[in-house]
C-alpha positions as CSV (number, residue, x, y, z in Angstrom):
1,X,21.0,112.6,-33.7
2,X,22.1,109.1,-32.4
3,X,18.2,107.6,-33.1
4,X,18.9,108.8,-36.7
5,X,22.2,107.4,-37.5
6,X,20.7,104.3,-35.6
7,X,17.8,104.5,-38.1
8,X,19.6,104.9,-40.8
9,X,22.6,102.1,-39.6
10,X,19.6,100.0,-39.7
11,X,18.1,101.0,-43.0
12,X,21.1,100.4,-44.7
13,X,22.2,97.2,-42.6
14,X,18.1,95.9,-43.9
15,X,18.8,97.0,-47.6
16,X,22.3,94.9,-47.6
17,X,20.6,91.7,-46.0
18,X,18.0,91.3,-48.8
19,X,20.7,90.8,-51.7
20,X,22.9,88.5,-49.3
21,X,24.4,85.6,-51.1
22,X,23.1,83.3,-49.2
23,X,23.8,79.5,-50.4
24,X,24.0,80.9,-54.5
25,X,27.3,80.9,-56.2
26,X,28.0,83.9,-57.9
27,X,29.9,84.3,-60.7
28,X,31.1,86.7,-63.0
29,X,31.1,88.0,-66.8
30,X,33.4,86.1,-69.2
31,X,36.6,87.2,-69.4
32,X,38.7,86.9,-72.8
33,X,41.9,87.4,-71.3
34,X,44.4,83.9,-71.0
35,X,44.6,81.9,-68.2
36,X,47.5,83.0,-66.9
37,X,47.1,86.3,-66.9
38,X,43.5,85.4,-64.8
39,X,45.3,83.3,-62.4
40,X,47.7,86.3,-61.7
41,X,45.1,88.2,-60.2
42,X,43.5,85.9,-59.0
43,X,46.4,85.2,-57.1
44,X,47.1,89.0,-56.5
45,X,44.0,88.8,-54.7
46,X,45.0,86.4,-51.9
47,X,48.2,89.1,-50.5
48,X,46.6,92.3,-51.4
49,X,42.1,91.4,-51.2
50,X,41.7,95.1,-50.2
51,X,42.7,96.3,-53.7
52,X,39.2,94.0,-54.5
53,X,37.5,93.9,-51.5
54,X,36.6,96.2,-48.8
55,X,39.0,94.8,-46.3
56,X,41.9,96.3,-44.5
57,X,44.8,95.5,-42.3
58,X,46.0,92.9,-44.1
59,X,48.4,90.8,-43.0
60,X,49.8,87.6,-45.2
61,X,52.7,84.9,-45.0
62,X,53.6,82.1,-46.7
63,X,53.5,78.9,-44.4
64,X,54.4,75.8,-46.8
65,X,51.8,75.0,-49.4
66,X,49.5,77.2,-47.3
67,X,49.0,81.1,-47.3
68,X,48.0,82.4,-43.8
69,X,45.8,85.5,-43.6
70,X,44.7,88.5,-41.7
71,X,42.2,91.0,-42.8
72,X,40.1,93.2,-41.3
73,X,36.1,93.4,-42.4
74,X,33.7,95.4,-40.8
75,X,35.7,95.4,-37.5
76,X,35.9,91.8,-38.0
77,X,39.4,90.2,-38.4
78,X,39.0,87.2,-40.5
79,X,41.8,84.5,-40.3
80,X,42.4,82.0,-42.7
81,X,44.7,79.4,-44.4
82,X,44.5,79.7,-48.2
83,X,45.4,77.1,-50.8
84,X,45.5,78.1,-54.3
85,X,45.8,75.1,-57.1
86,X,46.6,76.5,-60.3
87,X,45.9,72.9,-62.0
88,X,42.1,73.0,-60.6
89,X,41.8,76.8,-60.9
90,X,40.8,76.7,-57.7
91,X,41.6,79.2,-54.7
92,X,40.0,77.9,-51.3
93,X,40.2,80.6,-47.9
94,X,39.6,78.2,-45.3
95,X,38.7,79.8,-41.9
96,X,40.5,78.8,-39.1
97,X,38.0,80.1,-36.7
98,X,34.8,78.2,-38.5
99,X,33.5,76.0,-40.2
100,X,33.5,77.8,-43.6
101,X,35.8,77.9,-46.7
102,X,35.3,80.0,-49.4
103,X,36.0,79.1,-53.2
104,X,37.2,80.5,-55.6
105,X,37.1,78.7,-59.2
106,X,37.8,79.5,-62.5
107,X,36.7,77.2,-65.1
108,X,37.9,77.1,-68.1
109,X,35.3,76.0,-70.3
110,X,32.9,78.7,-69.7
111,X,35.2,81.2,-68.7
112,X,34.0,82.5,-65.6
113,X,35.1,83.0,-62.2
114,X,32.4,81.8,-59.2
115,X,33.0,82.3,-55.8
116,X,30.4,80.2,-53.2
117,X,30.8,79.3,-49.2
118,X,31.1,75.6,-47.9
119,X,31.4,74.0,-44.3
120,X,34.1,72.4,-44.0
121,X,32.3,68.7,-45.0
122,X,31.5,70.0,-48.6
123,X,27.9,71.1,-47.2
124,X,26.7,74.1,-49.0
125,X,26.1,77.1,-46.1
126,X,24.7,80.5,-46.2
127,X,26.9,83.2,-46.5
128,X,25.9,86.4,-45.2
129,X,28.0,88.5,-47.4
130,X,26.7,91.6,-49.7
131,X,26.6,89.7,-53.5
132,X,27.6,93.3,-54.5
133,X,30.9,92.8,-53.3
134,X,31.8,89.5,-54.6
135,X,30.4,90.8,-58.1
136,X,32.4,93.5,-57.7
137,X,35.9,91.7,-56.9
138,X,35.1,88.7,-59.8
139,X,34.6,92.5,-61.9
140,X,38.3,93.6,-60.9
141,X,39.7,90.1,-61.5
142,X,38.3,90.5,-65.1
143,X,39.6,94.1,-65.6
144,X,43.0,93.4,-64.4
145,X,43.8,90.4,-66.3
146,X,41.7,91.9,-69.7
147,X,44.0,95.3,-69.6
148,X,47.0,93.2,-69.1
149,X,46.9,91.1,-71.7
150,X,45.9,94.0,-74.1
C-alpha cells in the first residue's frame, strides 16, 4: 500500500511540475467590473488568501504601511510583508524568509490582473508554483468583483 500512494504521490507531484509557472507571468481574463470594486478583492485577498488559494492557517496584522502574514501551504508556512498601492494597482507579498516577492498588478488599460515572482533585485525567478492555482485565484478576483458590481 505505502509503494502505491508513494507511486501515485509521485505521479501526481510529476504532473504538477510540468505546468509550473516557472519565470511566466500569468494573467487572467478581462474583467468588466470597475476598479474599485477589483481592488476590493484584490485586497480581500491579502487577510483571507484561503478563500482564493489553497492555503490555511492564516494569520494577518496590520504593521504600519505593511501587512504581515502567515499562511500555511503544503505544510509550508509562508511569511511575508505585503504592500498594496492602490495608485500602481499593485500588491507585492514580499518574503521575509527569501529572496522572492510576488506581484500582483492590475492594469488598467488592458484590464487584466498578472501575478509573476521576482528576487528581491527586480530579477525575474522561477516560481515553482502550480499555474492552475494562480489562474484560478486571478478567476475568483474576476468573479467577485463582476457579481458585485452587478
Amino acid at each position: 500500500d505505502s509503494v502505491n500512494n508513494y507511486h501515485e504521490t509521485k505521479v501526481r507531484d510529476m504532473a504538477e511540475q510540468s505546468e509550473l509557472i516557472g519565470t511566466q507571468h500569468i494573467t487572467g481574463d478581462v474583467i468588466t467590473a470597475p476598479f474599485d470594486k477589483i481592488w476590493k478583492y484584490m485586497i480581500d485577498k491579502v487577510y483571507h488568501p484561503d478563500k482564493y488559494l489553497p492555503v490555511s492557517n492564516v494569520k494577518s496584522e496590520q504593521r504600519g504601511d505593511v501587512v504581515y502574514r502567515e499562511m500555511t501551504y503544503r505544510d509550508i508556512v509562508k511569511r511575508e510583508d505585503i504592500v498594496c498601492n492602490e495608485d500602481a494597482a499593485e500588491i507585492k507579498f514580499i518574503s521575509t524568509e527569501k529572496d522572492e516577492v510576488v506581484f500582483n498588478k492590475y492594469d488598467k488599460t488592458t484590464q487584466r490582473i498578472s501575478y509573476w515572482l521576482e528576487n528581491k533585485n527586480g530579477e525575474p525567478i522561477y516560481w515553482a508554483v502550480p499555474a492552475s492555482i494562480v489562474v484560478k485565484s486571478i478567476a475568483t478576483t474576476k468573479e467577485s468583483a463582476e457579481k458585485d458590481s452587478s
